[in-house]
N, CA, C and O atoms as a GROMACS GRO file, in nm:
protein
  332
    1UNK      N    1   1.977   0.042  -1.012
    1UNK     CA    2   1.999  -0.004  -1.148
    1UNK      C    3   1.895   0.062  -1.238
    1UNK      O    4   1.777   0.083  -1.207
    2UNK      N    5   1.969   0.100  -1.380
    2UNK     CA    6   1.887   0.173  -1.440
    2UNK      C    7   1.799   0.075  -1.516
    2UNK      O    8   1.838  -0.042  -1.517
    3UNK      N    9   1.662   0.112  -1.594
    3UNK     CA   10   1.570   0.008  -1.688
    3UNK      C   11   1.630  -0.075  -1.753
    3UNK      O   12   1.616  -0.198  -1.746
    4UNK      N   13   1.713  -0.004  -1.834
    4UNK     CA   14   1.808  -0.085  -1.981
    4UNK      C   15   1.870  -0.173  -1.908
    4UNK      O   16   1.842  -0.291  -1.928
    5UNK      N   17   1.990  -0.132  -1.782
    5UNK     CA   18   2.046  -0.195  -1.702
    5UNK      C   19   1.998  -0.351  -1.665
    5UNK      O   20   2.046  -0.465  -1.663
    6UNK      N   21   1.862  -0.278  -1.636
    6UNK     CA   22   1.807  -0.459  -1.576
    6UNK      C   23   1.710  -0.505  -1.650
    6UNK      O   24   1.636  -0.581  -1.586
    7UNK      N   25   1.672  -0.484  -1.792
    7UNK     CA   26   1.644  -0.547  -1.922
    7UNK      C   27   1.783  -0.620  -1.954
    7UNK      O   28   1.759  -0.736  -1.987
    8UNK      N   29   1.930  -0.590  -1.955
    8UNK     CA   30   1.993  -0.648  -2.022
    8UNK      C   31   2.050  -0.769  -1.882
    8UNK      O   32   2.110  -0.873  -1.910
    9UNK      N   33   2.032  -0.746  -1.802
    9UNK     CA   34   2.044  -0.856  -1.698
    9UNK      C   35   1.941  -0.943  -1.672
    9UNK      O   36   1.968  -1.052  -1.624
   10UNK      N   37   1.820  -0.911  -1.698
   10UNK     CA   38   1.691  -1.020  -1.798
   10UNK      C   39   1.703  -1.104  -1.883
   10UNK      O   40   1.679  -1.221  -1.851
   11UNK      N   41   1.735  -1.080  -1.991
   11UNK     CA   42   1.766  -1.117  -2.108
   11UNK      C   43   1.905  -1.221  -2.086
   11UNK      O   44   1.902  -1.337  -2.126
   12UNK      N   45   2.039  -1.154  -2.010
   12UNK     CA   46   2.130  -1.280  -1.948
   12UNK      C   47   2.085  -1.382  -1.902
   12UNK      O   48   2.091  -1.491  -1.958
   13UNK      N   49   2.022  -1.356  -1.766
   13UNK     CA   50   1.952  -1.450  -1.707
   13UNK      C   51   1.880  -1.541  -1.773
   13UNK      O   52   1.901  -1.654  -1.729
   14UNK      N   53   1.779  -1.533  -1.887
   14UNK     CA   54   1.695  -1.659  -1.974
   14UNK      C   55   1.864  -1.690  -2.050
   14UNK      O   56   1.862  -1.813  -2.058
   15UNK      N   57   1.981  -1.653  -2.098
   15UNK     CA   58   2.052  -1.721  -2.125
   15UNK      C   59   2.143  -1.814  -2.041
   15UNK      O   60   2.234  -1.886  -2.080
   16UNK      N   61   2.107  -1.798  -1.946
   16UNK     CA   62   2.220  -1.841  -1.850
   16UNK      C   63   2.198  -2.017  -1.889
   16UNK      O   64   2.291  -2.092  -1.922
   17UNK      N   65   2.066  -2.053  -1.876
   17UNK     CA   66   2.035  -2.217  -1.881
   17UNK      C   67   2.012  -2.229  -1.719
   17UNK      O   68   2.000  -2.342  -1.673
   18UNK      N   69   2.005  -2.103  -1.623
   18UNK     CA   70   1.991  -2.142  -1.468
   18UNK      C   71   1.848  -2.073  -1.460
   18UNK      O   72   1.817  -1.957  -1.488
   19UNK      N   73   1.769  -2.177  -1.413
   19UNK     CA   74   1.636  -2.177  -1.373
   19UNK      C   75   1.643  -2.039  -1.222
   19UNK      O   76   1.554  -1.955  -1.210
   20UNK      N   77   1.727  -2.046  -1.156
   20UNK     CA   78   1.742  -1.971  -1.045
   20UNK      C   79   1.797  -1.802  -1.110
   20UNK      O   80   1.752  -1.703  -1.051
   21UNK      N   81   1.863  -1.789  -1.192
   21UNK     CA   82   1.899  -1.664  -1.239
   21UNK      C   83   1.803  -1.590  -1.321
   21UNK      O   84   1.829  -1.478  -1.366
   22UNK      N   85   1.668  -1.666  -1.345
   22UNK     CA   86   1.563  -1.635  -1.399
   22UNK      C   87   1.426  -1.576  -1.254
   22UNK      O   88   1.374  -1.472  -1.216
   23UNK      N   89   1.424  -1.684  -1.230
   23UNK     CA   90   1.348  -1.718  -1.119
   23UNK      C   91   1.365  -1.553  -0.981
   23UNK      O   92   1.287  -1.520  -0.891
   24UNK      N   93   1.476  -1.501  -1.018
   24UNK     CA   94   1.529  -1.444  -0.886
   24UNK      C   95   1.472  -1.294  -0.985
   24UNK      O   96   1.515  -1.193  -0.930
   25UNK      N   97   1.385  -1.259  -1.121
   25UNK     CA   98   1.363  -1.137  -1.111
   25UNK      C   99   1.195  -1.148  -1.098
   25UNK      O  100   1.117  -1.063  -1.143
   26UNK      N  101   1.156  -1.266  -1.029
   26UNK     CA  102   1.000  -1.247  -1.013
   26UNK      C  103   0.987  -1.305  -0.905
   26UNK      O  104   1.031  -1.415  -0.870
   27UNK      N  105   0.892  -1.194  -0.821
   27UNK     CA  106   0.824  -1.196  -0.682
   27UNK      C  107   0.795  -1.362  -0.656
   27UNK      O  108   0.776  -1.464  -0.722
   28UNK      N  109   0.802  -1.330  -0.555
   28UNK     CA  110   0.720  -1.533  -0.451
   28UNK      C  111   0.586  -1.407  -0.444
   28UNK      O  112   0.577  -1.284  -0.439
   29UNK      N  113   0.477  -1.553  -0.449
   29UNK     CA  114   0.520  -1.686  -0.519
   29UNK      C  115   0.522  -1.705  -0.675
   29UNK      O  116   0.474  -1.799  -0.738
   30UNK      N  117   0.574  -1.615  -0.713
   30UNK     CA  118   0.611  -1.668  -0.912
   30UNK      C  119   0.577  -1.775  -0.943
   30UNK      O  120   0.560  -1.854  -0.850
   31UNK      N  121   0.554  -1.826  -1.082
   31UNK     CA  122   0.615  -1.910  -1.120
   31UNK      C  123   0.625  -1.886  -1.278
   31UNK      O  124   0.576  -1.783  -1.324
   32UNK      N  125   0.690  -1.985  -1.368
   32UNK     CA  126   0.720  -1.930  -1.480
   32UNK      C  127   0.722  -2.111  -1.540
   32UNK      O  128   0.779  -2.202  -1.482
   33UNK      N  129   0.653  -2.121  -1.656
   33UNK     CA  130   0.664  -2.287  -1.694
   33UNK      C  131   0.680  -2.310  -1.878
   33UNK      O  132   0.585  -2.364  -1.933
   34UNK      N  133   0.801  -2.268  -1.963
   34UNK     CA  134   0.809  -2.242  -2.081
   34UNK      C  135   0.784  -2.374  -2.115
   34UNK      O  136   0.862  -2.460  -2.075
   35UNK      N  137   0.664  -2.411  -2.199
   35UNK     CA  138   0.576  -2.502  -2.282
   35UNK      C  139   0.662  -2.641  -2.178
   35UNK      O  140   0.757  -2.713  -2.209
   36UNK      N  141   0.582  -2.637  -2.054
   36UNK     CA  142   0.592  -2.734  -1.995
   36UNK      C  143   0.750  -2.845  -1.970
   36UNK      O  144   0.743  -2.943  -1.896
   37UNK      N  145   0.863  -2.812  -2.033
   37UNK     CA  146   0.966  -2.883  -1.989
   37UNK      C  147   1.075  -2.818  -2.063
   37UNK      O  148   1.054  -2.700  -2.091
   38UNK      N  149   1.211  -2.880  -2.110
   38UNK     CA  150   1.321  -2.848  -2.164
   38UNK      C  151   1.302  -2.814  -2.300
   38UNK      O  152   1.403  -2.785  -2.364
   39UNK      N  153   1.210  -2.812  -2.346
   39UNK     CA  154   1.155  -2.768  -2.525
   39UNK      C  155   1.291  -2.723  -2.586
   39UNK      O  156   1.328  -2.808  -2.667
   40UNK      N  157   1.384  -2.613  -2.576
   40UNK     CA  158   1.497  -2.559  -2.594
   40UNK      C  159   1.597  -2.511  -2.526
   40UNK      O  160   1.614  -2.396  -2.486
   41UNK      N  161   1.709  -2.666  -2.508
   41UNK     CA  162   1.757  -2.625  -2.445
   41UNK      C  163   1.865  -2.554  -2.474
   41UNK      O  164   1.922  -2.535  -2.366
   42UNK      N  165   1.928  -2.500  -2.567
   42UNK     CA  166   2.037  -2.423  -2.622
   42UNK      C  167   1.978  -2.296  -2.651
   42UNK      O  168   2.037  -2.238  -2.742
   43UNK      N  169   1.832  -2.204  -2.580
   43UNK     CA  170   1.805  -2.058  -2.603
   43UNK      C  171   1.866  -1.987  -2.582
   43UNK      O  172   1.936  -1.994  -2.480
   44UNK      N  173   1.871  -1.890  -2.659
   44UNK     CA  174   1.908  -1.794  -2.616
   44UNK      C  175   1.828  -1.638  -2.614
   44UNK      O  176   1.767  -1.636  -2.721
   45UNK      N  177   1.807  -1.538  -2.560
   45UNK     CA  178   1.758  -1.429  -2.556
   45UNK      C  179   1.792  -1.315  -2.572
   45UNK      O  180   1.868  -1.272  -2.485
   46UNK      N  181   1.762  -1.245  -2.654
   46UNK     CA  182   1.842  -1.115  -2.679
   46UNK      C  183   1.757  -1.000  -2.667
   46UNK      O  184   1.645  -1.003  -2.718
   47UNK      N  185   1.812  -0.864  -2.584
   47UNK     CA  186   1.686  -0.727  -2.613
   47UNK      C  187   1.737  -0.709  -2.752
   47UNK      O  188   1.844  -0.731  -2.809
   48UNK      N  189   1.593  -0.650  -2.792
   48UNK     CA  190   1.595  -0.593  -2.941
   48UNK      C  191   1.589  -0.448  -2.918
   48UNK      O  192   1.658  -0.368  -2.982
   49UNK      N  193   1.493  -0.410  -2.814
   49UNK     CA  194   1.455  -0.296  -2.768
   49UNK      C  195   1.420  -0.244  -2.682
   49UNK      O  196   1.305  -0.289  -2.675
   50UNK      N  197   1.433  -0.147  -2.569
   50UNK     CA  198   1.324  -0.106  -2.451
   50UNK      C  199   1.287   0.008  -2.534
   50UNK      O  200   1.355   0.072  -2.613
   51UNK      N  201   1.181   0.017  -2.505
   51UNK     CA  202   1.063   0.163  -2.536
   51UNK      C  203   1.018   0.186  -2.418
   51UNK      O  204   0.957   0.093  -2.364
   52UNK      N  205   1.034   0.313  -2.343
   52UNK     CA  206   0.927   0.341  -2.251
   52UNK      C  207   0.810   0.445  -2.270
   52UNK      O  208   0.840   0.562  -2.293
   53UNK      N  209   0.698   0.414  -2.262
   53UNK     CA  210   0.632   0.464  -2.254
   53UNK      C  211   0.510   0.475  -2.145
   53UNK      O  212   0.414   0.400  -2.125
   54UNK      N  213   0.566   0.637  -2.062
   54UNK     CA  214   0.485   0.607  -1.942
   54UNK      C  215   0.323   0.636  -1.924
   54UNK      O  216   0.261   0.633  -1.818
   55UNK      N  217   0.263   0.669  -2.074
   55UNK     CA  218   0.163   0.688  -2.044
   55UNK      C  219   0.082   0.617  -2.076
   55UNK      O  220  -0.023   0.679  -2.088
   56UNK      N  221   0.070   0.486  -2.102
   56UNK     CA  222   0.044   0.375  -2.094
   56UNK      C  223   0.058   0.264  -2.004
   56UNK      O  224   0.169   0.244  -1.954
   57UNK      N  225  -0.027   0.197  -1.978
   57UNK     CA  226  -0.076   0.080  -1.880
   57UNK      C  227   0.083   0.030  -1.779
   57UNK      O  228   0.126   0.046  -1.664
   58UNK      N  229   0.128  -0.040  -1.918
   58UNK     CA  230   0.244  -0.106  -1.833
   58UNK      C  231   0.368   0.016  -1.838
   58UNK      O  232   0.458   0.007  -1.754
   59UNK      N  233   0.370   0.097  -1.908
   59UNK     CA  234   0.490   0.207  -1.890
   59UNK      C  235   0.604   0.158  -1.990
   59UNK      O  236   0.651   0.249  -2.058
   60UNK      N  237   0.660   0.025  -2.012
   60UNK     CA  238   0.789  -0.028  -2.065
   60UNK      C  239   0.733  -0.130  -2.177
   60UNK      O  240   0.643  -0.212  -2.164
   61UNK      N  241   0.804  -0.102  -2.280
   61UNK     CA  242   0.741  -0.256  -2.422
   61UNK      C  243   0.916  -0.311  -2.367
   61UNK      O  244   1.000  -0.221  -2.371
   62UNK      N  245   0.961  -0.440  -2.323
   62UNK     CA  246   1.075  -0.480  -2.349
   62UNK      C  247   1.051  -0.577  -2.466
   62UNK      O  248   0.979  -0.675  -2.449
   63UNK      N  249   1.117  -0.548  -2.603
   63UNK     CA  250   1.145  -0.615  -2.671
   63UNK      C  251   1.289  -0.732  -2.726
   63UNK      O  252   1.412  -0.722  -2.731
   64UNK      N  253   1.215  -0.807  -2.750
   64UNK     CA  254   1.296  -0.945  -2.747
   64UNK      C  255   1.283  -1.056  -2.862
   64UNK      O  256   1.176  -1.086  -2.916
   65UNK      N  257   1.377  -1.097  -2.884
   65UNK     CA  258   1.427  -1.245  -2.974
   65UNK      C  259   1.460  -1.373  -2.925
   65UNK      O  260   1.578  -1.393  -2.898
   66UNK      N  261   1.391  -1.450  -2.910
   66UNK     CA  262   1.422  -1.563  -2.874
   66UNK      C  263   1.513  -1.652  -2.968
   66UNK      O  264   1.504  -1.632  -3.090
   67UNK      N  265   1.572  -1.716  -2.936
   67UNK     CA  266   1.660  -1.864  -3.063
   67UNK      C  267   1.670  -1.986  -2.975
   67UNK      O  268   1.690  -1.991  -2.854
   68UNK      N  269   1.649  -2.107  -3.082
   68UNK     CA  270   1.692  -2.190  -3.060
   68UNK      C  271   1.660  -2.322  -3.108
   68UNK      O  272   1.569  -2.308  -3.189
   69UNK      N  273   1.691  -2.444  -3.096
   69UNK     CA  274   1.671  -2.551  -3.162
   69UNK      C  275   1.622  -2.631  -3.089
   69UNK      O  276   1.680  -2.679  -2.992
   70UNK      N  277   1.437  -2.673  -3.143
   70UNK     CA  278   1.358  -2.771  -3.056
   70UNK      C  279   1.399  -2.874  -3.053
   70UNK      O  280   1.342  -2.951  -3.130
   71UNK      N  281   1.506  -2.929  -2.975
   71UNK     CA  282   1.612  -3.073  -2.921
   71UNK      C  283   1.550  -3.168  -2.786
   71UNK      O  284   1.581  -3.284  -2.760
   72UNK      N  285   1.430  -3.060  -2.694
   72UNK     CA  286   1.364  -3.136  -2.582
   72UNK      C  287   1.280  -3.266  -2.618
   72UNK      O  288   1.285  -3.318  -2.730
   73UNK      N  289   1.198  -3.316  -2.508
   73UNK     CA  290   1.116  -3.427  -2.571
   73UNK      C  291   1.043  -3.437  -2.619
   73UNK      O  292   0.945  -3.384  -2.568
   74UNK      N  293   1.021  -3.504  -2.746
   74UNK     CA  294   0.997  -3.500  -2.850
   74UNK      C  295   0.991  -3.328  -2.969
   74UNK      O  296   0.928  -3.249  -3.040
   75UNK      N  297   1.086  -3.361  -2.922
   75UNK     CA  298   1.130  -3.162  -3.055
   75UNK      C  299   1.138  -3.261  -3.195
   75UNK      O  300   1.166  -3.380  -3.210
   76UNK      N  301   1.106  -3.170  -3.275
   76UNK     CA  302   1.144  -3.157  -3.416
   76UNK      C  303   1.308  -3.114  -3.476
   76UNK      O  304   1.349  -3.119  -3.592
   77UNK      N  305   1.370  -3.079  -3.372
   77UNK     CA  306   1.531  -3.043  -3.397
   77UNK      C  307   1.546  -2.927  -3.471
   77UNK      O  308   1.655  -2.874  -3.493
   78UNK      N  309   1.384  -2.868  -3.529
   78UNK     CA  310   1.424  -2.772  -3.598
   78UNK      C  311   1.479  -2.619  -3.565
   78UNK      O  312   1.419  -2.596  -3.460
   79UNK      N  313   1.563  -2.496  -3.595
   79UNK     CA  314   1.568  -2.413  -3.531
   79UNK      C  315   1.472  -2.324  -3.578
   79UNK      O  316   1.421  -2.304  -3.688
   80UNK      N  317   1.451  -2.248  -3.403
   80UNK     CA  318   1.354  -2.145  -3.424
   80UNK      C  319   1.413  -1.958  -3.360
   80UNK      O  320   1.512  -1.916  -3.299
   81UNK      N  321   1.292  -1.896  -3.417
   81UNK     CA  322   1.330  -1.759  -3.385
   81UNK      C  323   1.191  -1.710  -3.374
   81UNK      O  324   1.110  -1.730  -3.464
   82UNK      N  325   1.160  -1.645  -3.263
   82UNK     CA  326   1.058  -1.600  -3.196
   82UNK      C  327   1.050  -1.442  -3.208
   82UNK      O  328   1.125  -1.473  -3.114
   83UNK      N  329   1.043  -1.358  -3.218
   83UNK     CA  330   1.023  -1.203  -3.174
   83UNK      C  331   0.900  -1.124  -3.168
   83UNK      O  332   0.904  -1.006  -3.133
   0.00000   0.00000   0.00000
């Protein structure tokens, strides 16, 4: 699979709402804990961009947009957008 390829199967995966379709692109023992519980549960994730650049540290910027409406416990209901 090419980079873009599995940036845009990244980005599915945080939409899916399945903790396991996330979970399955990082090594054991991973773990991953977004602000401690269900904060948003209607996110969604979108690439904005891959840049690679290999002569730098990490090689890849994946860029991204988060959405969604803080509805978890105790949310504000308000919607948000992250990038």
């Amino acid at each position: 699979m090419d980079l873009t390829a599995f940036a845009v199967c990244y980005a599915k995966a945080w939409c899916s709402q399945d903790p396991e379709s996330v979970a399955a692109f990082y090594a054991e023992p991973g773990s991953l804990s977004v602000n401690g519980g269900p904060a948003f549960p209607d996110m969604k994730v979108t690439m904005d961009d891959l840049v690679r650049k290999p002569h730098e540290p990490y090689g890849t910027v994946f860029r991204w947009t988060l959405t969604g409406t803080n509805t978890g416990p105790g949310g504000t209901g308000k919607h948000v957008r992250i990038s």
